[in-house]
C-alpha positions as CSV (number, residue, x, y, z in Angstrom):
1,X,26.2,-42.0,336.5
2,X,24.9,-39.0,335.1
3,X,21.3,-39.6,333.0
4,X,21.6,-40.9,329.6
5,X,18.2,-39.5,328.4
6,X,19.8,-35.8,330.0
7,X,22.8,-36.3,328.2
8,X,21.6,-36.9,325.1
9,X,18.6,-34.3,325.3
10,X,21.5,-31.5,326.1
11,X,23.7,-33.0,323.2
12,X,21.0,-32.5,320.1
13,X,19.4,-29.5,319.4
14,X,15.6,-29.0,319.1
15,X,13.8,-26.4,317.4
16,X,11.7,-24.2,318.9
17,X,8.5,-25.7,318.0
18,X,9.7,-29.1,319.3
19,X,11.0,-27.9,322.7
20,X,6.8,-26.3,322.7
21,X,5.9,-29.6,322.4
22,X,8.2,-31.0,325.0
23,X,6.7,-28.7,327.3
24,X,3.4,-29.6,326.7
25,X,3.9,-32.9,327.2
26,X,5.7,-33.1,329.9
27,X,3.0,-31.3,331.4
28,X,0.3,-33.8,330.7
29,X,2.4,-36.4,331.1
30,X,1.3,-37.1,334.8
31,X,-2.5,-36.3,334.1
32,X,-5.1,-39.0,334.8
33,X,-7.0,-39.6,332.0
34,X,-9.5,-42.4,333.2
35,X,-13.1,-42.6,331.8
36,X,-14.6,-46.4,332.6
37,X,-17.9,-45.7,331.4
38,X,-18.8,-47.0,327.8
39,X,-18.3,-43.6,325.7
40,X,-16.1,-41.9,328.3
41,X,-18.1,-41.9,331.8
42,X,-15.4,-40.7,333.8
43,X,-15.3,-41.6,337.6
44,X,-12.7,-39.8,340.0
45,X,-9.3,-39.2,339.3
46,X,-6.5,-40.8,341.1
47,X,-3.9,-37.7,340.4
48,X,-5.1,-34.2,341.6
49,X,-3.4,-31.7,338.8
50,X,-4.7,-28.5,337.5
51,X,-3.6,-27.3,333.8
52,X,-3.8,-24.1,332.4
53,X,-6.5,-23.5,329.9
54,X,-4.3,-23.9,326.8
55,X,-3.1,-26.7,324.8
56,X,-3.0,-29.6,327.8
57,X,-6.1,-27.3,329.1
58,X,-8.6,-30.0,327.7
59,X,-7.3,-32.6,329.7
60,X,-7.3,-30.6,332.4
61,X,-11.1,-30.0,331.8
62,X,-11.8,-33.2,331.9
63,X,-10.0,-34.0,335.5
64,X,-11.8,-31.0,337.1
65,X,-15.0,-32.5,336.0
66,X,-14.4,-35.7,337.6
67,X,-13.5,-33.6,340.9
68,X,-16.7,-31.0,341.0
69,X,-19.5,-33.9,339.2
70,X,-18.5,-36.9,340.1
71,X,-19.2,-39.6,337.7
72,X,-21.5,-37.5,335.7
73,X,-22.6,-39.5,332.4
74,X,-22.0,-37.6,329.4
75,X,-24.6,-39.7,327.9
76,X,-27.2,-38.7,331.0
77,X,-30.7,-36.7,330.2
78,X,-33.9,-37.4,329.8
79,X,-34.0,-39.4,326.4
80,X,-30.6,-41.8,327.8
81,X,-32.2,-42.1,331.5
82,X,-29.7,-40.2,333.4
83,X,-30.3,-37.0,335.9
84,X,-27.7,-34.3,336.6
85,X,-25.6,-34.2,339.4
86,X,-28.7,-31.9,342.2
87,X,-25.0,-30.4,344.1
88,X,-24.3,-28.5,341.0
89,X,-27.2,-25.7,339.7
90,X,-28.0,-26.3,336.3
91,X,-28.4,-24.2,333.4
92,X,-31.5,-23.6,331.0
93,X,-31.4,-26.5,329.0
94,X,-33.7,-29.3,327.3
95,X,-31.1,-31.9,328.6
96,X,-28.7,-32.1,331.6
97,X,-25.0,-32.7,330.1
98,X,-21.9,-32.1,331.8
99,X,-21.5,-29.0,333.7
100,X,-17.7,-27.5,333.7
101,X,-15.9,-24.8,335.9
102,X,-14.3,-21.5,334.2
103,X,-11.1,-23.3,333.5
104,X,-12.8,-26.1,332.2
105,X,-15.2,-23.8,330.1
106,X,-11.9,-21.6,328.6
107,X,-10.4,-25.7,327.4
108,X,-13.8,-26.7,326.2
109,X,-13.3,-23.8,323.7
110,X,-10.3,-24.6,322.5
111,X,-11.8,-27.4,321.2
112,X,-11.7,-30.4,323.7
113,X,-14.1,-33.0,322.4
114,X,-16.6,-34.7,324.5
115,X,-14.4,-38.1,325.6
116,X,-12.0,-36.6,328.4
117,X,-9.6,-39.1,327.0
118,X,-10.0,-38.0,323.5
119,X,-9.0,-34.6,323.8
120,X,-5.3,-33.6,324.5
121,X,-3.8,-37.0,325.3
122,X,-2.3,-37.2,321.3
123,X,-1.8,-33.8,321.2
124,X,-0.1,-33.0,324.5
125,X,2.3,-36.3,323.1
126,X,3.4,-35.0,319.8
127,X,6.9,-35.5,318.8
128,X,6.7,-35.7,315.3
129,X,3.3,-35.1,313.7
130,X,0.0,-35.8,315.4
131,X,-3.1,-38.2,313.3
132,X,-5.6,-36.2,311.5
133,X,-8.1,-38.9,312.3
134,X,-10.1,-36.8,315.3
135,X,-9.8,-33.9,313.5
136,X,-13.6,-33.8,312.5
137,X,-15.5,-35.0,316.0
138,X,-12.8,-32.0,317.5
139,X,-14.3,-29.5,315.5
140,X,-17.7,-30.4,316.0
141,X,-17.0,-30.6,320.0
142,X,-15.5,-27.5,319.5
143,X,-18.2,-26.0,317.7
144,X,-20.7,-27.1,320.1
145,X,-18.7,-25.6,323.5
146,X,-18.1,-22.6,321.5
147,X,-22.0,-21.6,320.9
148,X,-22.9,-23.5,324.7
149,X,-20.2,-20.6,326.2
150,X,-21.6,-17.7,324.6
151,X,-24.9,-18.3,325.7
152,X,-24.2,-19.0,329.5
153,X,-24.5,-15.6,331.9
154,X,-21.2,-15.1,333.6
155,X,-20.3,-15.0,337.2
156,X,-17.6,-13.6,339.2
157,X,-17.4,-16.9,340.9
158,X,-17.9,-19.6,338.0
159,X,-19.5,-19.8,334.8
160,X,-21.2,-23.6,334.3
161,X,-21.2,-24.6,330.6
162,X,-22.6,-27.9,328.7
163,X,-20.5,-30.1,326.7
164,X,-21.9,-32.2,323.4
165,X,-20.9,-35.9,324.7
166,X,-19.6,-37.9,321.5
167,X,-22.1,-39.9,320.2
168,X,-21.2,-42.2,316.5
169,X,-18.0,-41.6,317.0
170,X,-17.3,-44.5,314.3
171,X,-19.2,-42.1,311.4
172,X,-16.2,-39.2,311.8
173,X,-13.4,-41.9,310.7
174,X,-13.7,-43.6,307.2
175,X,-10.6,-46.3,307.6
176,X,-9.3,-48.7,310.3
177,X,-6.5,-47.0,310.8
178,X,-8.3,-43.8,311.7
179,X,-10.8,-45.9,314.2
180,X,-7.9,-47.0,315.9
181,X,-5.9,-44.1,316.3
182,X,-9.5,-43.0,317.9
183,X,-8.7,-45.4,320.5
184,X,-5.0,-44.3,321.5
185,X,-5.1,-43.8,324.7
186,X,-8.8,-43.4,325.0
187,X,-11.2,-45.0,327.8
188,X,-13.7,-45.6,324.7
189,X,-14.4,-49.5,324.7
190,X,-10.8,-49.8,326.9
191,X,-10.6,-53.0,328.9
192,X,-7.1,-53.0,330.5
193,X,-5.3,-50.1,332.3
194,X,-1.7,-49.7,333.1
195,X,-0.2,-47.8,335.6
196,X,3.1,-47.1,333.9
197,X,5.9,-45.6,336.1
198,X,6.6,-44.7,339.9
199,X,6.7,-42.7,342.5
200,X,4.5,-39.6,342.2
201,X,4.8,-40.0,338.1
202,X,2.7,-43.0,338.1
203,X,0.0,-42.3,335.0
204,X,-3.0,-44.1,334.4
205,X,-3.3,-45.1,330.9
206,X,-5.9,-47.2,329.2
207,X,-5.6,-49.3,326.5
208,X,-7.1,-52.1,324.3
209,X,-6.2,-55.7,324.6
210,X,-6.9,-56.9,321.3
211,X,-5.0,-53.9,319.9
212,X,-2.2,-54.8,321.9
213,X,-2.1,-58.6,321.3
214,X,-2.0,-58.0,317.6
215,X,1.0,-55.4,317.8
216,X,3.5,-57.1,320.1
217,X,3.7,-61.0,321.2
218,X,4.7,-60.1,324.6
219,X,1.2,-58.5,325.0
220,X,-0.3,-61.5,323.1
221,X,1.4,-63.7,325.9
222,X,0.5,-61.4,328.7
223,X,-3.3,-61.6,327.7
224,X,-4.2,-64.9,325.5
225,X,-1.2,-67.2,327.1
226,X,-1.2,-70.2,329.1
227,X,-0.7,-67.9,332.4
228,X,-2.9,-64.8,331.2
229,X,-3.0,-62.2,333.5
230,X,-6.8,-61.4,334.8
231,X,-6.1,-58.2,335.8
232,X,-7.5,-55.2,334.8
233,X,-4.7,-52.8,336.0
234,X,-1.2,-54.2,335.5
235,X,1.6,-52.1,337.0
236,X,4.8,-51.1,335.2
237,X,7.2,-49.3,337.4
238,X,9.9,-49.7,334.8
239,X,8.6,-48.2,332.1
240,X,8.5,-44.1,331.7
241,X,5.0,-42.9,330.8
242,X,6.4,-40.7,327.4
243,X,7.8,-43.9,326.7
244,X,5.2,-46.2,326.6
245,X,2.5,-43.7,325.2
246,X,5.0,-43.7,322.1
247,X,4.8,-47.3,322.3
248,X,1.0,-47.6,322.5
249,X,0.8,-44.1,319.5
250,X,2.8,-46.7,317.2
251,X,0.9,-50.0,317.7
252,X,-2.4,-48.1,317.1
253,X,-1.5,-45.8,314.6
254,X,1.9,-46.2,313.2
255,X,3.2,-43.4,313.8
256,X,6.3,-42.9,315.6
257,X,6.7,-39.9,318.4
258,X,10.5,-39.8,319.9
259,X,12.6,-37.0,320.3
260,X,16.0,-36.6,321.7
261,X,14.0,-36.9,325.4
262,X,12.5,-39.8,324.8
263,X,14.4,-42.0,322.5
264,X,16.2,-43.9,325.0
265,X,13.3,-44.7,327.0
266,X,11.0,-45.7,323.7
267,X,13.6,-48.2,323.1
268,X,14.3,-49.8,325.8
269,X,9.9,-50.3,326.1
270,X,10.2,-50.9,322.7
271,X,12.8,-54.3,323.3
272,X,10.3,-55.2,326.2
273,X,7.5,-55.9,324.1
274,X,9.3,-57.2,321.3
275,X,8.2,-54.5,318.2
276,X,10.8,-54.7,316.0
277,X,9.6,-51.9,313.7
278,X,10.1,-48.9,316.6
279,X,13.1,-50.5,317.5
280,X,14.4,-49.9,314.2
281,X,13.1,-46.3,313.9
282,X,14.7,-45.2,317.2
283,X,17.6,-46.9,316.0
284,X,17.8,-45.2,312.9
285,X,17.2,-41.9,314.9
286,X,19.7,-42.2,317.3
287,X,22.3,-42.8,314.2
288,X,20.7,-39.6,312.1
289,X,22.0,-37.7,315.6
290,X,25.1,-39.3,316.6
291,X,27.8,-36.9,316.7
292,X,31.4,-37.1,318.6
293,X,30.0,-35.3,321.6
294,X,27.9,-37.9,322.2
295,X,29.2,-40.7,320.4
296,X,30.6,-42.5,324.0
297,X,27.2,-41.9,325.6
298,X,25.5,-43.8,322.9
299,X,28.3,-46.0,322.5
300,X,27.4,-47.6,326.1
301,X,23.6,-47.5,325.0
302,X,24.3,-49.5,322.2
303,X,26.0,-51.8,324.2
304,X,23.1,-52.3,326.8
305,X,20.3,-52.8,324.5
306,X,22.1,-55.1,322.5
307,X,22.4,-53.3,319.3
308,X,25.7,-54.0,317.4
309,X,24.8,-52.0,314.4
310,X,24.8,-48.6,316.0
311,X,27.7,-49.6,318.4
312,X,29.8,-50.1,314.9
313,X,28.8,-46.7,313.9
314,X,29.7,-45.1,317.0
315,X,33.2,-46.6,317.2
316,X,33.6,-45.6,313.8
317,X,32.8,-42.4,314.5
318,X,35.0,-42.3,317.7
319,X,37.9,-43.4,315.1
320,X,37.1,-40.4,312.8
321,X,37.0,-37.6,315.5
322,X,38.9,-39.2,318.3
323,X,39.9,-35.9,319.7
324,X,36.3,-34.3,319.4
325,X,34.6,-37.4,321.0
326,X,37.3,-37.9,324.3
327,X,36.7,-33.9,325.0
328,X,33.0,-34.4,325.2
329,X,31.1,-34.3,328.7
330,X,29.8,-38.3,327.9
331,X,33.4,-39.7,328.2
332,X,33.5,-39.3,332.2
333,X,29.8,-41.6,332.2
334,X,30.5,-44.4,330.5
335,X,31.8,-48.1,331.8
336,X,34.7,-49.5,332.3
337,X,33.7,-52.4,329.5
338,X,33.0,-49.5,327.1
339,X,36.2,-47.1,328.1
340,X,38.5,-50.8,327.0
341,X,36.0,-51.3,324.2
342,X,37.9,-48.2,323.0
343,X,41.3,-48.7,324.1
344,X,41.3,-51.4,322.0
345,X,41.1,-50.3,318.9
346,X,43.7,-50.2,316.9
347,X,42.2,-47.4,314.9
348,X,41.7,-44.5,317.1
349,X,43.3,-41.2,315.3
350,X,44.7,-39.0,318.5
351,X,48.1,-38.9,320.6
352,X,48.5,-42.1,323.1
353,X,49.0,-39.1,325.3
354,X,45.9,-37.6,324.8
355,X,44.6,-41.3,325.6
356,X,46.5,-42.0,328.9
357,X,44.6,-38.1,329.6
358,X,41.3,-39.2,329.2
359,X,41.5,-42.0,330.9
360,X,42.6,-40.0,333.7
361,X,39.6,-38.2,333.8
362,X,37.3,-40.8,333.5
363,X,39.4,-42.6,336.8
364,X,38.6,-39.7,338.7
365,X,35.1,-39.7,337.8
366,X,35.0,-43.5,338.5
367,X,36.8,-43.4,341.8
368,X,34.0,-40.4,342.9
369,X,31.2,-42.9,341.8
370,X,32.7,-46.0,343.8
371,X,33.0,-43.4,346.4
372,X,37.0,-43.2,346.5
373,X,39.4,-40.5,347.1
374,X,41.1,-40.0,343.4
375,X,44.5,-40.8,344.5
376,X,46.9,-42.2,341.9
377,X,46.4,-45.7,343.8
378,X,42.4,-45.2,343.5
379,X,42.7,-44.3,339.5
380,X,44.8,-47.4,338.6
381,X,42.5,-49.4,340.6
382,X,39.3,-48.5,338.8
383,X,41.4,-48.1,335.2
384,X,42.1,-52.4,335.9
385,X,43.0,-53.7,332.6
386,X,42.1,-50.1,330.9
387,X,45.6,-48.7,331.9
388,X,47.4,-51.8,330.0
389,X,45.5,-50.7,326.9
390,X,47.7,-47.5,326.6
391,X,50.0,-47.6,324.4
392,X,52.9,-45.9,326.1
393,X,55.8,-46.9,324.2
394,X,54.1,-45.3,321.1
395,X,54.8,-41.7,323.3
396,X,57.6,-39.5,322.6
397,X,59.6,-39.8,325.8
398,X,59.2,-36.2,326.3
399,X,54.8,-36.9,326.2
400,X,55.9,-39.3,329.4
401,X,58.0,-37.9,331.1
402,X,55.5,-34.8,331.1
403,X,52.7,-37.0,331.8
404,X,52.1,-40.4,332.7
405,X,56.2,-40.5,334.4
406,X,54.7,-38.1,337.0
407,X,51.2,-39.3,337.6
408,X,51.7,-41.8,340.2
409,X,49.4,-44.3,338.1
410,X,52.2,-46.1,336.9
411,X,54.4,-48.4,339.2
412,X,58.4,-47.0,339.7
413,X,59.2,-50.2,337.8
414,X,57.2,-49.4,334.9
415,X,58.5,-46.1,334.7
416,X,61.7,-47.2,334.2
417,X,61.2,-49.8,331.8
418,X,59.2,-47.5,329.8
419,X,62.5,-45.0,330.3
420,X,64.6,-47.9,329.3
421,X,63.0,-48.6,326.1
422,X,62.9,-44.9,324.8
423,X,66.5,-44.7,325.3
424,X,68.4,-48.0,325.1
425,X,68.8,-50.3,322.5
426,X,68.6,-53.7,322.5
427,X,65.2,-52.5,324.5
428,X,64.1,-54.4,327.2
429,X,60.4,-55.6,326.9
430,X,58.0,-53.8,328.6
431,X,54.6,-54.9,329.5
432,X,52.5,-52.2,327.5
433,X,51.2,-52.2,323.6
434,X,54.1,-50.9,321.3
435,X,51.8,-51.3,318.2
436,X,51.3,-48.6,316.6
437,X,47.8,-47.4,315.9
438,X,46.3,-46.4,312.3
439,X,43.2,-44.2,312.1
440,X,43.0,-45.0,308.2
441,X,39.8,-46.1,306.7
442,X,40.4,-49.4,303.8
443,X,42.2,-51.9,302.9
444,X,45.9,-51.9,304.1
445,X,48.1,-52.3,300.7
446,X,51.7,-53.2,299.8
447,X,54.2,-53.1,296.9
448,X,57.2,-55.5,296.4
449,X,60.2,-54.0,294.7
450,X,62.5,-56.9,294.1
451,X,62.0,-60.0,291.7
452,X,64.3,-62.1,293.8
453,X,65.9,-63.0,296.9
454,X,69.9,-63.6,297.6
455,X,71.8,-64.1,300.6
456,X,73.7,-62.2,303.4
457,X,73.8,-58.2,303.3
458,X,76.0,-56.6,306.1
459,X,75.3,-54.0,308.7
460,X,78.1,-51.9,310.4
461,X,75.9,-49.2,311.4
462,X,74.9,-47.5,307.9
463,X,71.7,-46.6,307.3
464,X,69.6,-48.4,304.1
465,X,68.3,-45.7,301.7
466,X,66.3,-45.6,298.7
467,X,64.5,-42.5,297.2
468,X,60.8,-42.9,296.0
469,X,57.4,-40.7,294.5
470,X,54.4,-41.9,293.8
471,X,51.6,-40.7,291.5
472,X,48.8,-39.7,294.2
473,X,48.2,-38.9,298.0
474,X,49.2,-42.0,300.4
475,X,49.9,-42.9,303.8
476,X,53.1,-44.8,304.4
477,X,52.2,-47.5,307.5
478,X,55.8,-48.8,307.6
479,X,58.3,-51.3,305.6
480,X,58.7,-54.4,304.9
481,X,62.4,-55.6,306.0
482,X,64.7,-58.8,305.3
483,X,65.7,-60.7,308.4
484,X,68.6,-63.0,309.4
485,X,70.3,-65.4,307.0
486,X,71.3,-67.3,310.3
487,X,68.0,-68.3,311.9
488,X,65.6,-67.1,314.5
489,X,67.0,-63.3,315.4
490,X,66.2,-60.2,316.6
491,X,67.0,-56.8,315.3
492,X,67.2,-53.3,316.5
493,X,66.1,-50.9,313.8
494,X,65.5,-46.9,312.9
495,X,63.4,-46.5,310.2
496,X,62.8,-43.0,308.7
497,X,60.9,-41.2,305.8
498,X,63.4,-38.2,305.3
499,X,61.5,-35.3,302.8
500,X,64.1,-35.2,300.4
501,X,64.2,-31.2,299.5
502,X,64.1,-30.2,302.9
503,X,66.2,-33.1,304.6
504,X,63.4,-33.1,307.3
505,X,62.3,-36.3,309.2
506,X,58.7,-36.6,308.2
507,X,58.1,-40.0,310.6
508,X,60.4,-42.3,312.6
509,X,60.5,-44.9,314.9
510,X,63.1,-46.4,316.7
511,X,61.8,-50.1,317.4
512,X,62.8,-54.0,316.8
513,X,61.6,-57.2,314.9
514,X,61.7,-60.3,315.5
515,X,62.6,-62.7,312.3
516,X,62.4,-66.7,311.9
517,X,65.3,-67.0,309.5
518,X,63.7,-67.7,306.4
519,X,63.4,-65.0,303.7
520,X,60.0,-63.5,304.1
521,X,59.7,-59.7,305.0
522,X,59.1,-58.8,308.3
523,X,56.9,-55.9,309.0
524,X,58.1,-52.6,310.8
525,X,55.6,-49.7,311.2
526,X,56.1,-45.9,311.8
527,X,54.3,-45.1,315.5
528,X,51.6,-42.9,313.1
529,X,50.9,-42.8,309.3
530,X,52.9,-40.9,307.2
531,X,51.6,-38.7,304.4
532,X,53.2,-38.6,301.1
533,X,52.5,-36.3,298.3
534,X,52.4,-36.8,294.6
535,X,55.0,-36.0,292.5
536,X,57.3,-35.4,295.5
537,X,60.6,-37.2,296.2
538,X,61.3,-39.2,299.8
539,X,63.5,-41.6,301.1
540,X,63.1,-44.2,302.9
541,X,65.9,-45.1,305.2
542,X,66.2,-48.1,307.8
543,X,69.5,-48.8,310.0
544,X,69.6,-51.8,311.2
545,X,71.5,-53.9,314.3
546,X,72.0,-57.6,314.0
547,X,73.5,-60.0,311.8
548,X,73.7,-60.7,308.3
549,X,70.6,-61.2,306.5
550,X,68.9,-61.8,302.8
551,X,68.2,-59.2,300.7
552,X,66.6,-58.3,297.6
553,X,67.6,-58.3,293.6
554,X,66.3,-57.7,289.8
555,X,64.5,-54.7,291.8
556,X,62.1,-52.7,289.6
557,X,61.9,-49.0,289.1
558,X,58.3,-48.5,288.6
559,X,55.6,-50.7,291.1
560,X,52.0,-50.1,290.4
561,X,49.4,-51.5,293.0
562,X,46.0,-51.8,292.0
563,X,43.0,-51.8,294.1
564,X,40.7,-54.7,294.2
565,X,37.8,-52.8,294.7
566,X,38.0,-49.6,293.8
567,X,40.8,-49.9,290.3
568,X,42.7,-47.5,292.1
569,X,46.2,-47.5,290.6
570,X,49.1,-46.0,293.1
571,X,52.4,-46.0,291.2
572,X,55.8,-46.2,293.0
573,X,58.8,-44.6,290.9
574,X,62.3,-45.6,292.9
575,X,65.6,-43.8,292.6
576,X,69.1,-44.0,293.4
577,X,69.4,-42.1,297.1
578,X,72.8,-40.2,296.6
579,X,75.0,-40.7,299.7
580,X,76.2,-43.4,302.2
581,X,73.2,-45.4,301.6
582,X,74.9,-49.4,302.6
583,X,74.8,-50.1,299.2
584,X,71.3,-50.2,298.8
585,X,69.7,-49.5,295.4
586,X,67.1,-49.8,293.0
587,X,68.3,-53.1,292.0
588,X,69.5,-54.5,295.1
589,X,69.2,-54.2,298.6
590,X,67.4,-53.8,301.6
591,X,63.9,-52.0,302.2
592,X,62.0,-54.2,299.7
593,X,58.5,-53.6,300.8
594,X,56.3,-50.5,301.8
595,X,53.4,-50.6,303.8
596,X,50.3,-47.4,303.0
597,X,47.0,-46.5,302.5
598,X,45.5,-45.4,299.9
C-alpha cells in the first residue's frame, strides 16, 4: 500500500515558505540534541550529522561541540570551578567557555543561544508559527557570538570562538506559558528522554515529566501509576519523530505544528496519549483540506483512527464529486472494507459503469499487492462481496455488453441473467442490486393527486399518461403506482417522463413491482433522477403488465408540497395528456403519486 502521509503530502499544495520549512526540518529532524548537564552540559552525541551553517546550523553547532570538547561545561571558568578542555588551545580570555569550530562559529552568529537544545530545535520544527518566548535570551546569545567572532584572529584551518552559556534563563520570560515553551525540547532541568522512531531515524528527545503528566493521562500513567516506568530513556519505535515533537510543542506551548507531512502521523501520536485538543485540530485540518482527489485516501484514515465525523464528510464528499474522487491516484490504495463502504451507498452520483471500472482498477492493484496475476479469476477474488455491490441492472445493456459482459469477472451464468433481464419481460431475478441510486442532497418528497381510491382499472397494453409543470427546479425519483385489486401480484412496468414539446424521452426504466393487494402505492423509480424545469410541460407515462388493479379519483389539478424545514413550496399543475392515454386523467386514473427532490 502506497504511504498515506506521501499521498496526502502530493495531494495539498504548500506554499513556498512552508515547503522551506519542511526542508529544514526534515533536516534536523534526525539531529541529537542531548545536553544532561543542569543548564545544558552536553556529553557526546549518539548520531554523527553535520548541518550547514544556516537555519538548522545552530543545532549543528552544538553536535560538533560535543564531538571536538567533550563534555565541556558551559558553566566552567574560574568563578563556577570548571577548566577548559587542555586538547583544545584556548583563546585570550578572562574565562574559559566553550570553544567552537568554523561551522560552529558561522551558526553561533546566526544567533544560536547558549543551551544546544535551545537553539534550532523550535525553529527547525515550524509548521505554523514558532513561540516568541526565546526571542530575547536569542538575541542576547546572538549578540554575544557576534562581538566574541569579530574579535578572534582567523585561521586557514579553524577559527575557535566563545559562546555566552545562558545563565537566568527564568528573567527573559515573564509568564508560564513562555517558561515552558523554554523547555520544549530542551535538556534544561529534563528528566526523561525518548528515543522516538527506528532504524537509523531514531532521535533523542528530552522532555519533562511533570509537563507531560499534566498534558496527557497516558503520560500521567506511564510516570505516577501503579506500574511507573523507572526509566530514564523509554523507546518508541512507533512513533515518527515530526510527530511526536508536535505532540510535545502542543503540551508545552499550545501551539499546534502539522502540515500536510505530518498530520497523519501527529494524529495517530496524538490518539496514543490521549489529547483530545490536537486530535481535534488535526481533525479539523484534514477536513479544511479534503478534496475528491484525496477524499478515498482519507476516507480509510478516518476509518483507522476511529473518527466518524470526518469519515461522514468524506463520503459526502465522494457523493458530490463521485467522478472526480474514483479518477484520483488514492482509489487503487484503499481497503476492501472502505472500497464496499462505498459501494454501498445509495447516493453515489456517477454511471454504475463507471463503478464496475473502478473497481476494476482497484482489483488489479489488489491482486499485485496479494501478489497475484490480475486475471479475471484473481480480480473477482479480491473484489469478494465488492462485485455484488454493483449495480448492474441499473446499466444500459449496451454499458454491459461493452464492459462488464466481456471482462471475464462475471460468471457465464450471470451474464446471461443480466442479458435476460435487459431484454425479457417478466424478468428473471438476478442476483445484483436493481435499485437505483440518488445523488440528491434532502429530504425525499411526494405529492398525492387523487382524494380517493376505486376499484379495478384495465391494462391491454396502453400506456397511462398525464401531463404536468411545476413552479421551480425538481428532480423526479419515480412514481407512485396502484397495484392489484386481486391480491399479492407482480407487475411488469415502463415508466417514462416524455418532454412534451420535443416528444423526447427524458428518463425511463423498464422494471417490475411487487404489490400486496391492498390499495397503497407502490413505488417505481427511474434508474437516475430526472430534472424538470419550471414552467415547462411533461408527461408522465407508465404501461403496465398484470391484472386489474385500484385506481385513483376526485384527482386535483393543482398539488402543492411544502417543506418542513425549509417552507419551500413546489406546486404541481396537471393536465389532460392528449392521445391514447388508457383513460387516465386529471380526475381519474393511474399514476397517482410522484416521487422528487427539491
Amino acid at each position: 500500500m502506497r504511504c498515506c502521509v506521501c499521498l496526502f503530502q502530493r495531494s495539498l499544495p504548500c506554499s513556498p515558505s512552508k515547503m522551506a520549512a519542511g526542508e529544514s526540518n526534515s533536516r534536523s529532524s534526525c539531529l541529537n540534541l542531548s545536553n544532561s548537564g543542569p543548564l545544558g552540559n552536553a556529553p557526546p552525541s549518539n548520531v554523527a550529522h553535520s548541518l550547514p551553517a544556516s537555519n538548522g546550523g545552530a543545532a549543528g553547532a552544538t553536535g560538533g561541540m560535543n564531538r571536538s570538547a567533550g563534555n565541556s561545561n558551559p558553566l566552567s571558568g574560574p568563578e563556577n570551578g570548571g577548566g577548559a578542555d587542555s586538547s583544545v588551545r584556548s583563546a585570550p580570555s578572562t574565562q574559559n567557555p566553550p570553544r567552537l569550530s568554523v561551522g560552529q562559529s558561522a551558526a553561533a552568529a546566526h544567533g544560536a543561544s547558549a543551551s544546544g537544545a535551545t537553539t534550532g530545535a523550535a525553529s527547525n520544527m515550524t509548521a505554523t508559527s514558532s513561540s516568541s518566548s526565546s526571542s530575547s535570551s536569542t538575541s542576547t546569545a546572538s549578540d554575544a557570538s557576534a562581538a566574541a567572532v569579530s574579535s578572534l584572529p582567523s585561521s586557514p584551518a579553524s577559527v575557535l570562538v566563545y559562546r555566552e552559556p545562558v545563565y537566568n534563563w527564568q528573567a527573559t520570560k515573564s509568564t508560564v506559558k513562555e517558561r515552558f515553551a523554554f523547555l520544549f525540547n530542551n535538556e534544561v532541568l529534563s528528566d526523561v528522554h525518548f528515543l522516538v522512531g527506528k532504524g537509523m531515524g531514531v532521535q533523542r528527545i528530552p522532555a519533562h515529566r511533570f509537563a507531560l503528566a499534566v498534558g496527557s493521562a497516558v503520560f500521567d500513567a506511564m510516570f505516577n501509576g501503579g506500574m511507573a516506568t523507572t526509566s530514564t530513556e523509554i523507546e518508541l519505535p512507533d512513533v515518527e519523530p515530526a510527530a511526536f515533537l508536535a505532540l510535545l510543542k502542543f503540551l508545552y506551548s499550545d501551539e499546534v505544528q502539522i502540515g500536510p507531512e505530518t498530520v497523519m502521523t501527529t494524529l495517530y501520536t496524538a490518539k496514543k496519549y490521549a489529547v483530545p485538543a490536537l486530535e481535534a485540530h488535526c481533525v479539523e485540518f484534514l477536513k479544511k483540506n479534503l478534496r475528491a482527489d484525496n477524499a478515498f485516501m482519507l476516507l480509510t484514515q478516518a476509518r483507522l483512527f476511529d473518527e466518524p465525523q470526518l469519515a461522514s464528510l468524506c463520503l459526502e464528499n465522494i457523493d458530490k464529486n463521485t467522478a472526480d474522487a474514483l479518477a484520483a491516484e488514492g482509489l487503487t490504495d484503499i481497503d476492501l472494507d472502505t472500497l464496499v463502504a462505498v459501494l454501498e451507498r445509495d447516493t453515489l452520483g456517477v454511471r454504475e459503469v463507471r463503478l464496475f471500472g473502478a473497481a476494476v482498477r482497484w482489483a488489479e492493484a489488489e491482486s499485485q499487492r496479494q501478489q497475484l496475476q490480475p486475471t479475471p479469476e484473481n480480480k473477482r477474488r479480491v473484489l469478494g462481496k465488492a462485485l455484488s455491490l454493483i449495480r448492474f441492472p441499473l446499466m444500459t445493456i449496451e454499458e454491459f455488453a461493452a464492459g462488464p459482459a466481456q471482462s471475464g469477472i462475471l460468471t457465464d451464468r450471470e451474464v446471461v441473467s443480466l442479458f435476460l433481464h435487459f431484454t425479457v419481460n417478466p424478468k428473471p431475478h438476478v442476483e445484483f442490486i436493481d435499485r437505483p441510486r440518488c445523488c440528491l442532497r434532502g429530504k425525499e418528497c411526494s405529492i398525492t393527486r387523487f382524494s380517493q381510491v376505486e376499484s379495478r382499472w384495465g391494462y391491454s397494453g396502453t400506456s397511462d399518461r398525464i401531463r404536468f409543470s411545476v413552479n421551480h427546479r425538481i428532480f423526479v425519483v419515480g412514481f407512485g403506482l396502484y397495484g392489484s385489486i386481486h391480491g399479492p401480484t407482480d407487475y411488469q412496468v415502463n415508466i417514462q417522463i416524455i418532454h412534451t414539446d420535443s416528444n423526447t424521452v427524458l428518463g425511463q426504466n423498464d422494471t417490475g413491482f411487487s404489490c400486496d393487494g391492498t390499495a397503497s402505492t407502490f413505488r417505481v423509480m427511474f434508474k437516475e433522477p430526472v430534472e424538470i424545469l419550471p414552467s415547462v410541460n411533461y408527461i408522465a407515462c407508465a404501461t403496465l403488465k398484470g391484472p386489474d388493479s385500484h385506481y385513483g379519483t376526485k384527482g386535483k389539478r393543482k398539488v402543492t408540497h411544502e417543506a418542513p424545514a425549509t417552507g419551500i413550496k413546489t406546486c404541481f399543475t396537471f393536465c389532460y395528456a392528449a392521445g391514447n392515454n388508457n383513460g387516465t386523467s386529471v380526475e381519474d386514473g393511474q399514476i397517482p403519486e410522484v416521487i422528487f427532490y427539491t
